[in-house]
C-alpha positions in Angstrom: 61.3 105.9 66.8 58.7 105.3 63.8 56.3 102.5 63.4 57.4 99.9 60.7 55.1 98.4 58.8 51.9 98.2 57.3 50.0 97.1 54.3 52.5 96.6 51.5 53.1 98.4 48.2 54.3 96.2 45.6 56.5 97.4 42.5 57.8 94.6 40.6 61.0 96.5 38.7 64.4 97.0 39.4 66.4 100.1 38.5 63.4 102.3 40.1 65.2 105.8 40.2 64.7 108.7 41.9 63.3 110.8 39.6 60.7 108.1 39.2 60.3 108.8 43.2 59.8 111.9 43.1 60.7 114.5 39.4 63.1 117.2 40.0 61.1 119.5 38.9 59.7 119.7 42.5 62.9 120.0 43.8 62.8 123.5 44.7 59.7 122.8 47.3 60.6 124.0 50.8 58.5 121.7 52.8 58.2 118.0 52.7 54.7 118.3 52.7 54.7 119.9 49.2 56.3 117.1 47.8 53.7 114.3 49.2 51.2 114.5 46.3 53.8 114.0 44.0 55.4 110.0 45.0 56.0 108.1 42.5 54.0 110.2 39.9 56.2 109.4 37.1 57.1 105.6 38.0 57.0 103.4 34.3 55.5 100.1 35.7 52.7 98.7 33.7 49.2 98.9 35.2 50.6 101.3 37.9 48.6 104.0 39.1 49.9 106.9 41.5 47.0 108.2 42.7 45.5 104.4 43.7 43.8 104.0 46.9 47.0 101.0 47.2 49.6 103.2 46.9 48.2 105.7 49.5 47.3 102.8 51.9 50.9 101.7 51.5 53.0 101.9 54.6 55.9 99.4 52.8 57.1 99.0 49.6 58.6 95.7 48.4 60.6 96.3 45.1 63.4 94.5 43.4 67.5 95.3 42.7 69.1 98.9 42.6 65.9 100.7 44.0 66.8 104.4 44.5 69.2 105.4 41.6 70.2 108.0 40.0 70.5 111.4 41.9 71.3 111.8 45.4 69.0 114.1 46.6 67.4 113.4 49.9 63.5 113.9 48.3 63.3 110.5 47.5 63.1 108.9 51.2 61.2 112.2 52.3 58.5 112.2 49.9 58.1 108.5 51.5 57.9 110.0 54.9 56.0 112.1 54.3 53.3 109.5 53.3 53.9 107.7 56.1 56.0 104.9 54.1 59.0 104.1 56.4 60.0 101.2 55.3 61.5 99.5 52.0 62.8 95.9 51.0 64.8 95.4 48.0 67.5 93.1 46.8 69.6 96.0 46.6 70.0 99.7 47.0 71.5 102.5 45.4 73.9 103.5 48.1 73.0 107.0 48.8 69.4 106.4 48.7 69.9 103.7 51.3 71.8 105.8 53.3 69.7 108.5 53.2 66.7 106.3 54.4 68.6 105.4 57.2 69.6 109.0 58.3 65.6 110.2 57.8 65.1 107.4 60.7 63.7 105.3 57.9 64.3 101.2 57.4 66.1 100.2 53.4 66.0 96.1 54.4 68.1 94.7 51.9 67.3 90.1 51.3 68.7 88.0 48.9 66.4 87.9 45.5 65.1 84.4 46.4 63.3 85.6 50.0 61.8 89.3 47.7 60.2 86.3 45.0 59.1 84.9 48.1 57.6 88.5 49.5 56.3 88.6 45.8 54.8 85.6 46.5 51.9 87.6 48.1 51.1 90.3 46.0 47.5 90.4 44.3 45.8 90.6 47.7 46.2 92.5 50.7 49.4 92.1 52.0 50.6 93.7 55.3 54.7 93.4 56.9 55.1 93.9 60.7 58.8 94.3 61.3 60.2 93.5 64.9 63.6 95.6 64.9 64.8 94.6 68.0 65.7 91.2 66.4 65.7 92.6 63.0 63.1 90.4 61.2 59.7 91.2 59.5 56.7 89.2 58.8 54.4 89.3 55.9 50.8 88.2 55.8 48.6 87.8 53.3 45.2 85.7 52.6 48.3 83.4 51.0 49.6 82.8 54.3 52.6 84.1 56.7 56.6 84.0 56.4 59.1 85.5 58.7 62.4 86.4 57.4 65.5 87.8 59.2 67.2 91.2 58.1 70.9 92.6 58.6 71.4 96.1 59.8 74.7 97.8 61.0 74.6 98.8 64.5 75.4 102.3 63.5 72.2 102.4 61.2 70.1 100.8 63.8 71.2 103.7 66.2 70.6 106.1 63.5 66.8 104.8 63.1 66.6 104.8 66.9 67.5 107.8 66.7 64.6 109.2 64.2 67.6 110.0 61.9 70.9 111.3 61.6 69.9 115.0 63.4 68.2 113.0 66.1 71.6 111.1 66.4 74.2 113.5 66.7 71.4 115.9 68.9 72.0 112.7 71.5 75.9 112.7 70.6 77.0 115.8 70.7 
């Protein structure tokens, strides 16, 4: 199983879509690794910069409603893995790119909008989540101090994620 958590990655917008994650036009790469220079390249945030030492520090992002819409391709969580970004907490999810995190062995925590203000809360300075998924709850800390907030997962997600993903899964299934 990955290791969840790390310093956090703050994009304050909802509606952040997949192209945005990653552009289709390096959908024909053949490796995941081809794809990792090219997160979030074309993301519309103001004051955002892709190439920042923040964004590849970032182990978490923290975003708002309907993150990972648009097309279903399975790049989007990839390009995260590949940078070592396995986990992300929004108020909602597209529900393909959710599931898709989930069967890459990757955590899409979904909390009400009132606890991500909260997680907001701590952006500006150096922010870091630890998650504890055995009693599915993650703590952020931050020079503004700490808050611990409970998460829901399925038990057939959690397995997946156990499982390093859905091929890890069904290898121990079937």
């Amino acid at each position: 199983m990955k290791d969840f958590g790390g310093k956090v990655l703050f994009l304050d917008r909802s509606d952040i879509n997949t192209d945005e994650i990653i552009p289709a036009k390096y959908l024909t790469e053949i490796s995941k690794e081809a794809l990792k220079q090219h997160m979030l390249e074309d993301l519309k945030l103001e004051g955002f910069e892709p190439d920042a030492p923040a964004v590849r520090d970032a182990r978490v992002i923290v975003t708002r409603s309907n993150f990972g819409c648009g097309s279903s391709r399975e790049h989007a969580p990839w390009v995260f893995e590949v940078n070592d970004i396995n986990v992300v907490i929004a108020s909602s999810f597209a529900r393909i790119f959710r599931q898709n995190m989930f069967n890459c062995g990757m955590l899409a925590i979904e909390l009400s909008e009132a606890d991500i203000d909260s997680l907001f809360g701590h952006a500006g300075g150096d922010a870091s989540v630890s998650v504890d998924f055995k009693k599915n709850s993650l703590t952020i800390s931050s020079e503004k101090g700490s808050r611990t907030l409970a998460y829901r997962i399925s038990e057939f997600d959690k397995a997946l994620v156990e499982a390093g993903g859905w091929v890890g899964f069904a290898d121990a299934k079937y």
